[in-house]
C-alpha positions in Angstrom: -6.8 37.1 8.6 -9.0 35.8 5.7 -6.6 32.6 5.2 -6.4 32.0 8.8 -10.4 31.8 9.0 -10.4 29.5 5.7 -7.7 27.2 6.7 -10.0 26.9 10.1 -12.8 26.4 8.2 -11.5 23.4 6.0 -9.8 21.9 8.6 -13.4 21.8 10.5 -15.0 20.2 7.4 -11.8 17.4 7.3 -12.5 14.2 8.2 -9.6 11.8 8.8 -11.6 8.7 9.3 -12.9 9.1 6.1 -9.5 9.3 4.2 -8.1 6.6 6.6 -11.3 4.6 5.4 -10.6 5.0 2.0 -7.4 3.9 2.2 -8.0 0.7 3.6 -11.2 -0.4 1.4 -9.4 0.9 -1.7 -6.4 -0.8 -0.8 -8.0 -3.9 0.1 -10.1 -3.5 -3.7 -7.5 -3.1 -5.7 -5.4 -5.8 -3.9 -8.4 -8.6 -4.4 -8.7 -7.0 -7.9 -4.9 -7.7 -9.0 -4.8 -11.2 -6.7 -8.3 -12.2 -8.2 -6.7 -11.2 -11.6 -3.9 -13.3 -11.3 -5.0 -16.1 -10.2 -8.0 -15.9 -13.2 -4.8 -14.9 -15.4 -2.9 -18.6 -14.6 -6.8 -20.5 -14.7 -7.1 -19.5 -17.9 -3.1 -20.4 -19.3 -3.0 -23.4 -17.9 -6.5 -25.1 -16.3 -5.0 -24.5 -12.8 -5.8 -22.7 -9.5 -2.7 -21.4 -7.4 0.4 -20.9 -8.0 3.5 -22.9 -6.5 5.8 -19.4 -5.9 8.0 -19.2 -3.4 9.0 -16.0 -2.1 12.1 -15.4 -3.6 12.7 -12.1 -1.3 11.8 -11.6 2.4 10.8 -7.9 2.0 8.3 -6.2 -0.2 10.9 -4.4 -1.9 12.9 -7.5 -2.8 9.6 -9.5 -3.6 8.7 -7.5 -6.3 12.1 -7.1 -7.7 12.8 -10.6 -7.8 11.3 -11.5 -11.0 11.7 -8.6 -12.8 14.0 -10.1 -15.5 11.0 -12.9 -16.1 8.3 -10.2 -17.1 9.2 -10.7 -20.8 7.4 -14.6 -20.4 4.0 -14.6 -21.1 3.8 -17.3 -18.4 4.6 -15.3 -15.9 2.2 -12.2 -16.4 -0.5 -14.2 -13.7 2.0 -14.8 -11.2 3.1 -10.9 -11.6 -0.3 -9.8 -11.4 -0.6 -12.1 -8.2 2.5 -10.5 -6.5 1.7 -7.2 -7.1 -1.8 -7.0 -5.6 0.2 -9.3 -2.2 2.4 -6.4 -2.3 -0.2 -3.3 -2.1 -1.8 -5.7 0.7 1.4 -4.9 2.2 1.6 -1.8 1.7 -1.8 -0.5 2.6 -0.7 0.3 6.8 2.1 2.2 5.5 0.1 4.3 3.4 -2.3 4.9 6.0 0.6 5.9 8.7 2.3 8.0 6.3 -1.5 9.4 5.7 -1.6 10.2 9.5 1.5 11.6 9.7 1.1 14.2 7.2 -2.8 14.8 9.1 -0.4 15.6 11.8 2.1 18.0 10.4 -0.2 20.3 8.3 -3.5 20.1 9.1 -3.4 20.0 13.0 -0.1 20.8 13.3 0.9 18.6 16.7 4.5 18.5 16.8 4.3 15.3 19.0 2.0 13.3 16.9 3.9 14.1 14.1 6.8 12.7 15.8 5.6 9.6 17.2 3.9 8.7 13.5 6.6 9.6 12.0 8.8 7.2 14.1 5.8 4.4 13.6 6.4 5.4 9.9 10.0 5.2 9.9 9.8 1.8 11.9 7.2 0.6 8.9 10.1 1.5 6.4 12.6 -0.5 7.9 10.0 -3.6 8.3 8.9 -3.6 4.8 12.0 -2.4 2.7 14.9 -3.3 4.5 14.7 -5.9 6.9 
């Protein structure tokens, strides 16, 4: 009984639109951060703003693997830096779903919203790392 009244407890003191929040201005922090970085990264090696990259892959998975073998050049660092922060930009919805659907299956415990976020989720998955 005593776990039954805590668990009811914190789940009263949860709040999902704070974590969902956090997420997304975190994620959108840390993806200026490393996109501001970058580009600061190639002002200072070569005088110039921007970078003339073409996306080499056409899903996140494949856009940060595509220059892996190039990470030893000191030229590239900025444009790695870049690419990274484009690709937590990316990912930032996906974290949120999969943060919903986990809300779902043990906090409030709703078979059928764990279901439908889960297929959201799975539908994400396909979008972003295999299509």
């Amino acid at each position: 009984m005593i776990k039954r009244a805590a668990r009811k407890q914190w789940i009263a003191r949860f709040d999902m639109e704070a974590l969902v929040s956090a997420i997304l201005r975190q994620g959108m922090v840390l993806s200026l951060g490393l996109i501001s970085a970058g580009v600061a990264l190639r002002y200072a090696s070569d005088r110039t703003v921007g970078f003339e990259d073409h996306l080499r892959g056409t899903n996140v998975l494949q856009f940060l693997l595509a220059d892996i073998h190039q990470v030893a050049s000191p030229r590239f660092w900025p444009s790695a830096v870049a690419h990274v922060g484009i690709a937590v930009l990316l990912l930032i919805p996906y974290l949120r779903v999969l943060a919903s659907m986990l809300y779902f299956v043990f906090v409030e415990r709703s078979r059928v919203h764990a279901l439908l976020t889960g297929l959201v989720l799975l539908t994400l998955t396909y979008i972003l790392l295999i299509e």
